[in-house]
C-alpha positions in Angstrom: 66.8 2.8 41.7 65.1 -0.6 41.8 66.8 -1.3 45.7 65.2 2.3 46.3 61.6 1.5 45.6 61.9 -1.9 47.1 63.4 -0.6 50.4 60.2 2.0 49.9 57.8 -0.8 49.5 59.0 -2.9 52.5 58.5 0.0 55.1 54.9 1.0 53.8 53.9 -2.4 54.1 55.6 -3.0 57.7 54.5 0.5 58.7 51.0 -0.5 57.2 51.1 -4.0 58.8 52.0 -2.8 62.9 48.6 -0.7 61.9 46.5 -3.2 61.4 48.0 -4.9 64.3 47.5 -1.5 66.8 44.2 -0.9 65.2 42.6 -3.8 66.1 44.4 -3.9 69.7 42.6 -0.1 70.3 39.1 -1.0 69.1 39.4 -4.5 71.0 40.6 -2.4 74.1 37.6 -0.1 73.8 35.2 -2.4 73.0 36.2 -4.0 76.9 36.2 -0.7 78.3 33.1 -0.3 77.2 31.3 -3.5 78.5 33.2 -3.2 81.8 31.5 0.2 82.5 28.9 -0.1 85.6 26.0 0.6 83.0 27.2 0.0 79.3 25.3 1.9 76.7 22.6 0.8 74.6 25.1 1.4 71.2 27.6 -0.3 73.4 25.7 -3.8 74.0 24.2 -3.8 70.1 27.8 -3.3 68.3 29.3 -6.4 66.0 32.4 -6.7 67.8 33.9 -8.2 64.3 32.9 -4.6 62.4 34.3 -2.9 65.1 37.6 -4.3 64.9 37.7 -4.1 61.2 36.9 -0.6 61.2 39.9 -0.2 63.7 42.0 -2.4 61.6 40.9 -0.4 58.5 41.8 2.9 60.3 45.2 1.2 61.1 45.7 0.5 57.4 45.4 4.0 56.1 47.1 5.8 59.3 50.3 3.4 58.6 50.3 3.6 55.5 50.5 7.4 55.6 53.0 7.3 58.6 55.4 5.4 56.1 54.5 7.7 52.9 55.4 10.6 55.1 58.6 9.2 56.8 59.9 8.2 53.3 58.9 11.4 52.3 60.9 13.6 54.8 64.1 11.1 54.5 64.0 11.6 50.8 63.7 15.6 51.3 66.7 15.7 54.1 69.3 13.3 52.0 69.0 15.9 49.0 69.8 18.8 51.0 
């Protein structure tokens, strides 16, 4: 049981981890799109690009998190059938 919720552990912290990671890349990527437009956008000159990439690293968190809840989840369901 104890290898179980190790093993369970690991891959919601990886998952959670490449996240973070892909979070950041995304908001990072649109915050260039953004300032290589032609005419940028007021919103798009006046954002922290630090809080931006938090909130994209945040984001990442929670959506790997879940991703690794969920594949657990669905391997745990199809090994007791």
């Amino acid at each position: 049981m104890g290898r179980k919720i190790d093993r369970l552990s690991l891959t919601i912290v990886v998952c959670s981890l490449m996240g973070i990671v892909l979070g950041a890349t995304a908001s990072q990527a649109e915050m260039n799109q953004c300032l290589a437009e032609p005419n940028p956008s007021n919103e798009c000159l006046t954002q922290n690009p630090v809080q931006k990439r938090l909130e994209g690293m945040g984001i990442g968190l929670f959506a790997g998190a879940g991703a690794a809840i969920g594949a657990t989840w669905q391997m745990g369901n199809s090994s007791k059938s």
